[in-house]
Backbone as CSV, one residue per row, in Angstrom:
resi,resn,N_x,N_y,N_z,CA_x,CA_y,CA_z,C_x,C_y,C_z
1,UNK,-4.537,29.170,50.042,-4.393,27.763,50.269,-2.926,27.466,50.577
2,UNK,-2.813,26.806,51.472,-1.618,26.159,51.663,-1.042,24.434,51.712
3,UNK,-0.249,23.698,51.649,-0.315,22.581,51.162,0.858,22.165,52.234
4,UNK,0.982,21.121,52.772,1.573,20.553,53.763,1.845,18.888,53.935
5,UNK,2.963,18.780,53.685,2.876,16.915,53.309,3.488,16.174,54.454
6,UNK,2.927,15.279,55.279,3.187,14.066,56.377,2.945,12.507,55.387
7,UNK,4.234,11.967,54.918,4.641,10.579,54.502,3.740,10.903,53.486
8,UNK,3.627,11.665,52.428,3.394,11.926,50.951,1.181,11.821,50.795
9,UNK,1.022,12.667,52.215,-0.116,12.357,52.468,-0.294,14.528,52.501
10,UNK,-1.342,15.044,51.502,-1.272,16.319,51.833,-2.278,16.402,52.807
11,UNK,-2.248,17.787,53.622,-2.611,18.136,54.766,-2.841,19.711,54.127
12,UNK,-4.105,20.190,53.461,-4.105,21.286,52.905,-5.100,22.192,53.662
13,UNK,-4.763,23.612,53.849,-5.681,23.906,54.660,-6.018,25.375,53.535
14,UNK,-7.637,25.498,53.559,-7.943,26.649,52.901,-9.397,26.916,53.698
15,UNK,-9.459,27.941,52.694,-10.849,28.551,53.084,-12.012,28.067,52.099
16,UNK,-11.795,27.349,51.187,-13.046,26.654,50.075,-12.603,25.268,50.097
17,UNK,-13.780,24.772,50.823,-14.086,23.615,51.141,-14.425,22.527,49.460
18,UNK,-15.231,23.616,48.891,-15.969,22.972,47.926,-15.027,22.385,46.834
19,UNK,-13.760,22.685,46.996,-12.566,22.391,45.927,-12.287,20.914,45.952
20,UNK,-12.436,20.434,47.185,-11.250,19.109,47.837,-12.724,18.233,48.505
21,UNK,-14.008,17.869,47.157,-15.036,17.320,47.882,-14.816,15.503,48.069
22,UNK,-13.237,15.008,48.146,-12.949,13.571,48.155,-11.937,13.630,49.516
23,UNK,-11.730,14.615,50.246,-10.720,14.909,51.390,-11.912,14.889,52.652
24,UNK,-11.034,14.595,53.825,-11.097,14.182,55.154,-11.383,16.300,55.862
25,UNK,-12.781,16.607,55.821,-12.763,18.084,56.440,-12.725,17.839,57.982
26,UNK,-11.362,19.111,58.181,-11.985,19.154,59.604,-11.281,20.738,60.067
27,UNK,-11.991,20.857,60.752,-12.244,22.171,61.275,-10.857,22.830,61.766
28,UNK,-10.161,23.813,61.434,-8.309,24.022,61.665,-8.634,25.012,63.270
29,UNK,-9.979,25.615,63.574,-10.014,25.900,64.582,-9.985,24.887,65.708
30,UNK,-10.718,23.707,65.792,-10.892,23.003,66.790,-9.789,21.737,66.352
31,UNK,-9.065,21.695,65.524,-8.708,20.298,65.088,-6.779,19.840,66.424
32,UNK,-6.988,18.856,66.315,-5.689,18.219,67.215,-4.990,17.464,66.050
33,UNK,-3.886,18.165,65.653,-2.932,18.065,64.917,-1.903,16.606,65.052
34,UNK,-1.924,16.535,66.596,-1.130,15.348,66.698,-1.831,14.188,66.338
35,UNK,-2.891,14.189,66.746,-4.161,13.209,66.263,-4.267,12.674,64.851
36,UNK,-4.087,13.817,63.743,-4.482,14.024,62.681,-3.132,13.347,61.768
37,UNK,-1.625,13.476,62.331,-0.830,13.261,62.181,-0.369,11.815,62.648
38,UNK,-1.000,11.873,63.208,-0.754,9.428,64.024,-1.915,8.871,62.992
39,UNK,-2.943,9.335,62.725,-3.765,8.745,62.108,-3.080,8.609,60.136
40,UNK,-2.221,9.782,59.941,-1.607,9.455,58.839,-0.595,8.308,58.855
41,UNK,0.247,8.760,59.516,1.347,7.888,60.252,0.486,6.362,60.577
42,UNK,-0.176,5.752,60.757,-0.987,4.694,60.606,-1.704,4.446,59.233
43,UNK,-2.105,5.099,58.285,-2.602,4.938,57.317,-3.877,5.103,56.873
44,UNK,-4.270,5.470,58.235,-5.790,5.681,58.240,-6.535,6.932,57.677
45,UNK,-5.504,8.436,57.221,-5.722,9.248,56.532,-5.293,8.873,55.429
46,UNK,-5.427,9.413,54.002,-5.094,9.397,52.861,-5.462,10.897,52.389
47,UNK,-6.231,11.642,52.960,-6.497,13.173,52.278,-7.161,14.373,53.553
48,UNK,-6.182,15.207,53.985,-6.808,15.908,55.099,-7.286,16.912,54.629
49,UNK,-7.993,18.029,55.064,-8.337,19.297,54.395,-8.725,20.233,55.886
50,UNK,-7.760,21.257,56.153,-7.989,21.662,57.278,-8.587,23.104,56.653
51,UNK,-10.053,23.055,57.508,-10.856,24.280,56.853,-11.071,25.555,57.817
52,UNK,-10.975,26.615,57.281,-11.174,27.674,58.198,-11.328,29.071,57.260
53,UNK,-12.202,29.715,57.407,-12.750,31.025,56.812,-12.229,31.655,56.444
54,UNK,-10.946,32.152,57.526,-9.785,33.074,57.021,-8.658,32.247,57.376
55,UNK,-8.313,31.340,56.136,-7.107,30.951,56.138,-5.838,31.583,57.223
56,UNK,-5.502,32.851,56.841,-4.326,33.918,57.489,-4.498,33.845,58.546
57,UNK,-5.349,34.020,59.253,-5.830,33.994,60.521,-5.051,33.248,61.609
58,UNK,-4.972,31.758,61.270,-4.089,30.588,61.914,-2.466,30.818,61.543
């Protein structure tokens, strides 16, 4: 797991989904980062969880 903070908003990306079942999932293969990052930056995220099988991988 790794943990990643935009304006005190984490952006955590792992491979167990089932940990973080109150976070925003989205897929770290297909996901648009800048997207994900304006939508914090607006307020409209409060909890991201970027998911992917093999973490290391990315």
């Amino acid at each position: 797991m790794y943990k990643v903070f935009v304006k005190d908003v984490a952006i955590i990306v792992t491979s167990n989904r089932d940990d973080y079942p109150d976070y925003g999932v989205f897929s770290l293969k297909d996901v648009d980062l800048l997207k994900i990052i304006k939508k914090i930056e607006k307020g409209k995220l409060k909890k991201v969880l970027l998911y992917s099988k093999n973490e290391k991988k990315y």
